[in-house]
VEXKOLBA-936822 format. One line per 10 residues: their letters; for each residue x, y, z of N, C-alpha, C, O. Coordinates in steps of 0.05 Angstrom, whole numbers, always signed. Example, Ala and Ser with C-alpha at 12.3 -4.5 7.8 and 13.67 -1.06 7.14 Angstrom:
# VEXKOLBA-936822
as> +264,-114,+156,+246,-90,+156,+264,-66,+156,+285,-66,+169 | +257,-45,+142,+273,-21,+143,+258,+1,+157,+268,+23,+161;
END
This chain:
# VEXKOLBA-936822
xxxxxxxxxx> +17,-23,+0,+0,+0,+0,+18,+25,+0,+34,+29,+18 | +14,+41,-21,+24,+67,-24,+21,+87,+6,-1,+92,+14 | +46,+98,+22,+37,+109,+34,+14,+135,+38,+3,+142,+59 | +12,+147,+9,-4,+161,+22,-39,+147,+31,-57,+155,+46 | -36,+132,+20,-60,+117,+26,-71,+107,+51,-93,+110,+61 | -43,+90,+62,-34,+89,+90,-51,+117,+110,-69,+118,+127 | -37,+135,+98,-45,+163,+114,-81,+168,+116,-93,+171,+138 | -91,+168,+92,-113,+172,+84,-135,+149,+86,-159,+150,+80 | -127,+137,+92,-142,+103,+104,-150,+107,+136,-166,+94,+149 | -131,+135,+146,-145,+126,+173,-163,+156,+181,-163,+169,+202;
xxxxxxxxxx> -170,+158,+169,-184,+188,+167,-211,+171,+151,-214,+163,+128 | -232,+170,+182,-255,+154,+168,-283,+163,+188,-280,+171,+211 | -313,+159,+174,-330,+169,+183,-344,+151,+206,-338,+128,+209 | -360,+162,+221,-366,+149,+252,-372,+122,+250,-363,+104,+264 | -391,+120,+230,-391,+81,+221,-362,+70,+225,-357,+54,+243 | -349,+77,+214,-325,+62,+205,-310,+63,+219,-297,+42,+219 | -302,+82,+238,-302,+87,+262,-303,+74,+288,-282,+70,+302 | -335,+68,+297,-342,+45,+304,-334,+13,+302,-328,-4,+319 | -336,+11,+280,-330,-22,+267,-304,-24,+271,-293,-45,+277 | -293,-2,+268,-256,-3,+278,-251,-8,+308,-239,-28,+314;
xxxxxxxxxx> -260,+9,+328,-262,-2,+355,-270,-23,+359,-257,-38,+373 | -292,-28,+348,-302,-63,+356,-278,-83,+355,-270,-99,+371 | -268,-75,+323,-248,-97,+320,-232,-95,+335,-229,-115,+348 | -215,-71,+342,-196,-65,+366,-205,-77,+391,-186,-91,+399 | -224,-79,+407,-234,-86,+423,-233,-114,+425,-227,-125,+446 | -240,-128,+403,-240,-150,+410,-213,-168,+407,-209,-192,+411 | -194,-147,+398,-164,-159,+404,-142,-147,+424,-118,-147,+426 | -171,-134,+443,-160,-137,+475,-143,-117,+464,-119,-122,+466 | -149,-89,+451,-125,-72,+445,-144,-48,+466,-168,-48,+470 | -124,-29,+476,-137,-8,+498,-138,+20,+474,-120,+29,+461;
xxxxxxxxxx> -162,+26,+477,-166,+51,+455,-172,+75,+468,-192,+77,+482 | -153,+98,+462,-141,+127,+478,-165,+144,+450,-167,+140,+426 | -178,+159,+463,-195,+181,+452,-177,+208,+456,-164,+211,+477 | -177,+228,+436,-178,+261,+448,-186,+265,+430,-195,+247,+416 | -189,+296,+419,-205,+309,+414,-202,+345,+413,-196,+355,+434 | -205,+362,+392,-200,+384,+388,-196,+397,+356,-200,+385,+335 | -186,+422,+359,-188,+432,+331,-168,+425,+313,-168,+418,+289 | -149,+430,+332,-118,+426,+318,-106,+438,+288,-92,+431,+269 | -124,+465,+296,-119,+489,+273,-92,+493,+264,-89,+491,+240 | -75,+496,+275,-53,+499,+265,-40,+477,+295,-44,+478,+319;
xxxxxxxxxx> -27,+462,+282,-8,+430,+286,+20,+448,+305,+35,+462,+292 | +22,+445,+328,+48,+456,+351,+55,+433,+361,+45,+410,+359 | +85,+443,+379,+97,+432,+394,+83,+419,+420,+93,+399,+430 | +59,+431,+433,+42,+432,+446,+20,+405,+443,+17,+387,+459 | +7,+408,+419,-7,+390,+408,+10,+360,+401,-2,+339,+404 | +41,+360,+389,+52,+342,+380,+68,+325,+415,+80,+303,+417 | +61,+350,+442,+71,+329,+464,+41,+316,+482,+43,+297,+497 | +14,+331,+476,-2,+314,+487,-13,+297,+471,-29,+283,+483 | -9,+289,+439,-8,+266,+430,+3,+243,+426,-2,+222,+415 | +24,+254,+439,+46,+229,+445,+40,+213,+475,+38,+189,+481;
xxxxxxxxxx> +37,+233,+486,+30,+220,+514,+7,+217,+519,+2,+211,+542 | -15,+219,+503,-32,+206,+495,-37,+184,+488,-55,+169,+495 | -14,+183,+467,-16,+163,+452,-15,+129,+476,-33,+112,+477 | +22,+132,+497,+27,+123,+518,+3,+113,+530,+3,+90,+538 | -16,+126,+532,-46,+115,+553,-46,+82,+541,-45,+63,+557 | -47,+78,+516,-62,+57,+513,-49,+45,+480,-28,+55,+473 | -61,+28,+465,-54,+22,+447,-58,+34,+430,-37,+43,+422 | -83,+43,+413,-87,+47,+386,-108,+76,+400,-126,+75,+416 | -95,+106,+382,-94,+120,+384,-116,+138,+372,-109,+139,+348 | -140,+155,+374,-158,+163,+366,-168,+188,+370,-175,+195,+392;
xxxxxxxxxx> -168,+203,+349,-176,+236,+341,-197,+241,+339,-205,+239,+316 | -215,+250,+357,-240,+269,+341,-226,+299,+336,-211,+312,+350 | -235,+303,+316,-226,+332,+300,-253,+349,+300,-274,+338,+297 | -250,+379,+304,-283,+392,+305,-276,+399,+264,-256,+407,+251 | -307,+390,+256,-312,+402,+228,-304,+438,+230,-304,+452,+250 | -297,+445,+202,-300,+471,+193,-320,+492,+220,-315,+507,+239 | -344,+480,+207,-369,+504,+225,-362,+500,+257,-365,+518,+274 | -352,+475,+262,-362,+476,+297,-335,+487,+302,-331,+486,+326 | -312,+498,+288,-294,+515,+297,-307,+538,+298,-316,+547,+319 | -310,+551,+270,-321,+584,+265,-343,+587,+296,-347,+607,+310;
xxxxxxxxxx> -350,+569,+298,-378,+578,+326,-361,+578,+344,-360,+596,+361 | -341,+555,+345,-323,+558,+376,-305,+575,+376,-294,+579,+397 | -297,+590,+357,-260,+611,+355,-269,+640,+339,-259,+663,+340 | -284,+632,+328,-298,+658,+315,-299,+661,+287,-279,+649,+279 | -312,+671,+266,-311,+670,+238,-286,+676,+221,-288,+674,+196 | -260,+683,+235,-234,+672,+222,-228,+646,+220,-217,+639,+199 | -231,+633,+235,-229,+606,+237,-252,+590,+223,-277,+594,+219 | -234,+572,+217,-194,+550,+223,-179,+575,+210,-187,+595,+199 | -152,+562,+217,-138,+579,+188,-136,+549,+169,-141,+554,+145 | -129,+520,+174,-137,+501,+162,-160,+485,+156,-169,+470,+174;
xxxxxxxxxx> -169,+486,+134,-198,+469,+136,-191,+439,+143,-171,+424,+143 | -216,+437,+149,-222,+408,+170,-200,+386,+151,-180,+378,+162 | -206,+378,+124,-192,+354,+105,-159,+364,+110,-142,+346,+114 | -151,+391,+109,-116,+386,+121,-111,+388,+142,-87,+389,+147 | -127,+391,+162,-121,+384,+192,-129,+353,+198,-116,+344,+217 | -144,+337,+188,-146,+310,+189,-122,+301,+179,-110,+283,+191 | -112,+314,+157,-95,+292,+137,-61,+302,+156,-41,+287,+153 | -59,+322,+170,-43,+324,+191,-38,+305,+206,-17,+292,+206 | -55,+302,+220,-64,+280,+246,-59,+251,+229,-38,+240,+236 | -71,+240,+212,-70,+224,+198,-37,+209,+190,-29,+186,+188;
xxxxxxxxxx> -25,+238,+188,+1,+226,+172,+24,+220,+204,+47,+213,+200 | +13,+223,+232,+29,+223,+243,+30,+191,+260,+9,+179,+265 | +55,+180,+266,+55,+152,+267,+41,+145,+289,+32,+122,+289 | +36,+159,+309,+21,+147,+337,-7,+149,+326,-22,+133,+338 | -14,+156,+315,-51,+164,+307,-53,+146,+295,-35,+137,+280 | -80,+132,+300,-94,+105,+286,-115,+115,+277,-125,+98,+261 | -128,+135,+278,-149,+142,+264,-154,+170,+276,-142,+180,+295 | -181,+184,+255,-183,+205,+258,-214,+209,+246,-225,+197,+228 | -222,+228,+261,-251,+222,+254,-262,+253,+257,-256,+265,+278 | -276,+266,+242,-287,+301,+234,-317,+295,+251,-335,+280,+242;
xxxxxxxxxx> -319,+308,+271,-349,+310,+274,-360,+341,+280,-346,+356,+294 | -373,+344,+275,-382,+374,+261,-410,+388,+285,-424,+407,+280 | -410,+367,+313,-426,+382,+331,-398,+393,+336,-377,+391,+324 | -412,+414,+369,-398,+427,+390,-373,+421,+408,-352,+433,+413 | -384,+398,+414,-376,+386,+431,-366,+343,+417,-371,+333,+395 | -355,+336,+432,-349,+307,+411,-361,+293,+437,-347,+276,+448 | -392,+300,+451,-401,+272,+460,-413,+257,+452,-421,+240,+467 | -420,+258,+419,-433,+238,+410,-425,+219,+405,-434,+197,+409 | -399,+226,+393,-374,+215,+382,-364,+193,+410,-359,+169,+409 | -364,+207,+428,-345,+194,+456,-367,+169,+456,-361,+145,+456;
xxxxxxxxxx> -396,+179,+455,-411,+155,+462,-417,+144,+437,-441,+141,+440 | -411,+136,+415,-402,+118,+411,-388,+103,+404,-395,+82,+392 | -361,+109,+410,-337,+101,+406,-331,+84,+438,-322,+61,+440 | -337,+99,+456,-335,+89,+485,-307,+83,+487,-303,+59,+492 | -280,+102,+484,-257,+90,+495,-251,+79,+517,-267,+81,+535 | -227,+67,+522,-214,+64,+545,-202,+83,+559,-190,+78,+580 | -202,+104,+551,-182,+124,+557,-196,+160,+544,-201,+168,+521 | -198,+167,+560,-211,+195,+543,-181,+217,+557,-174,+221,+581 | -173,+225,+540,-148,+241,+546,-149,+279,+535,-154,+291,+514 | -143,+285,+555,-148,+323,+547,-126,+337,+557,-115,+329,+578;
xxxxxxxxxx> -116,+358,+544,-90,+382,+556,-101,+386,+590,-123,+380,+599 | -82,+397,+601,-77,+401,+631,-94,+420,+636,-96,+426,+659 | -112,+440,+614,-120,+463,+616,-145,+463,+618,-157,+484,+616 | -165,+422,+626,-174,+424,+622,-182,+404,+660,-169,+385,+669 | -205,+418,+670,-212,+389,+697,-224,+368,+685,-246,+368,+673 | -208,+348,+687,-222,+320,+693,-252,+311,+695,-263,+291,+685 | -264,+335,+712,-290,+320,+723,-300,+334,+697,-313,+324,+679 | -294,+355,+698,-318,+368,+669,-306,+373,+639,-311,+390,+622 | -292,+356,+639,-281,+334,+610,-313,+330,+599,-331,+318,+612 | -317,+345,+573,-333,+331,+559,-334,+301,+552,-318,+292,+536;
xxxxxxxxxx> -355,+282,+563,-352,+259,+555,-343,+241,+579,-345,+216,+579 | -332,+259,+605,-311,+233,+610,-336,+216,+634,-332,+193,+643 | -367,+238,+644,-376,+213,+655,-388,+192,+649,-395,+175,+665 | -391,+192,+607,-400,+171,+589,-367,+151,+590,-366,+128,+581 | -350,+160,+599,-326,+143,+594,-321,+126,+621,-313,+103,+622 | -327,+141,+639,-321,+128,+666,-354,+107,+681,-356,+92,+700 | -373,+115,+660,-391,+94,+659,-389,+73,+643,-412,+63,+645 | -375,+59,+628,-374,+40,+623,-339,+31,+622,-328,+20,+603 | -328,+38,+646,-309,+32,+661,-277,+43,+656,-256,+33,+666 | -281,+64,+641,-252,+67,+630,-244,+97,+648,-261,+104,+665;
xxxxxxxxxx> -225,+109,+644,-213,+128,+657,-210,+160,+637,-215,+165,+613 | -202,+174,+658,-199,+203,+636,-169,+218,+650,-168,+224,+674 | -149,+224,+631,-121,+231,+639,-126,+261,+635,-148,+270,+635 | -110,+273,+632,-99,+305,+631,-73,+304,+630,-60,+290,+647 | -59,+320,+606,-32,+313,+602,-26,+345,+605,-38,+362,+592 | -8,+349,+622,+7,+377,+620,+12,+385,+595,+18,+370,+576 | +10,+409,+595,+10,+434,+575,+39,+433,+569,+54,+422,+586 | +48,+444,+544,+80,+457,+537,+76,+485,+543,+61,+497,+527 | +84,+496,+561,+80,+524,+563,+90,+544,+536,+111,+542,+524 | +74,+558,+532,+77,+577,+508,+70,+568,+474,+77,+578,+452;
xxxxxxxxxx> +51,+543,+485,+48,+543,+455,+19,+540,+451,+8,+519,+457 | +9,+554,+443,-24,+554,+432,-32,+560,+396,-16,+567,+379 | -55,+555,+392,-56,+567,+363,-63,+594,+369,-51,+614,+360 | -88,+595,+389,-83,+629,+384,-64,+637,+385,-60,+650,+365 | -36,+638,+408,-19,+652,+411,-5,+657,+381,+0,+679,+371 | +0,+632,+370,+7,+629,+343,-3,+653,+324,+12,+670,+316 | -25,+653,+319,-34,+675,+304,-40,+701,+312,-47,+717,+294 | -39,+708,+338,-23,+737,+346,+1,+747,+344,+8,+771,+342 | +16,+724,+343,+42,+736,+335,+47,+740,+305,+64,+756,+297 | +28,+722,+288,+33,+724,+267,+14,+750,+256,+28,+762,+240;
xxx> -6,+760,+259,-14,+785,+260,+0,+801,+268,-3,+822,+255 | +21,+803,+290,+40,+826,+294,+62,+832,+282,+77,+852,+282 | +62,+807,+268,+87,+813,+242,+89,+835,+225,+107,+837,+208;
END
């Protein structure tokens, strides 16, 4: 298989999605959820996906669609649309999949995917983790990985506006 295909094979819709966990699941593999915009790809984002990744075996992205950014960041946003922020995530070796869902929030997604692991930046509490009391009801846990200090996308594009 051609790599880019590789890349683009795991960038797939909530069906497929699903059927992928199942199969994971039933080879006793532990499946790590997070979740976010990942507008512009940092140093930040590339250390809580790693230690993300660490939680568990096979590694899993909800990405917010196009619109459920513009409503969450404001009508500049993304500065990348949703298909090259997937194909980002996609091309990186810890990520097993990646998945666009286009509500607010990714609890639909959480429920039904149901990880083992629901994982979020340090910037965020535990208890009011979107998702994590659908995660910790059907027995799995929710981590928080420290922040890299100084790296955000906003910050990113204030500086780049001040240029």
């Amino acid at each position: 298989m051609k790599a880019s295909n590789q890349v683009t094979n795991k960038i797939v819709d909530r069906d497929e999605l699903t059927r992928m966990v199942s199969r994971w699941h039933l080879l006793s593999k532990k499946v790590v959820f997070t979740n976010g915009c990942f507008d512009i790809l940092h140093q930040g984002h590339l250390e809580v996906l790693s230690r993300a990744a660490e939680q568990g075996d096979i590694l899993v992205i909800g990405v917010n669609a196009d619109a459920s950014v513009q409503r969450l960041k404001g009508p500049e946003r993304p500065v990348n649309n949703e298909d090259f922020r997937s194909l980002m995530l996609a091309s990186l070796s810890m990520v097993d999949a990646v998945c666009i869902f286009s509500e607010d929030t990714p609890l639909e997604l959480i429920s039904q995917v149901l990880p083992d692991v629901l994982v979020k930046g340090g910037d965020y509490d535990p208890e009011t983790i979107v998702g994590s009391d659908v995660v910790r009801q059907h027995g799995g846990r929710v981590v928080t990985i420290p922040l890299v200090e100084g790296y955000s996308t906003s910050n990113l594009i204030q500086k780049i506006r001040s240029l």
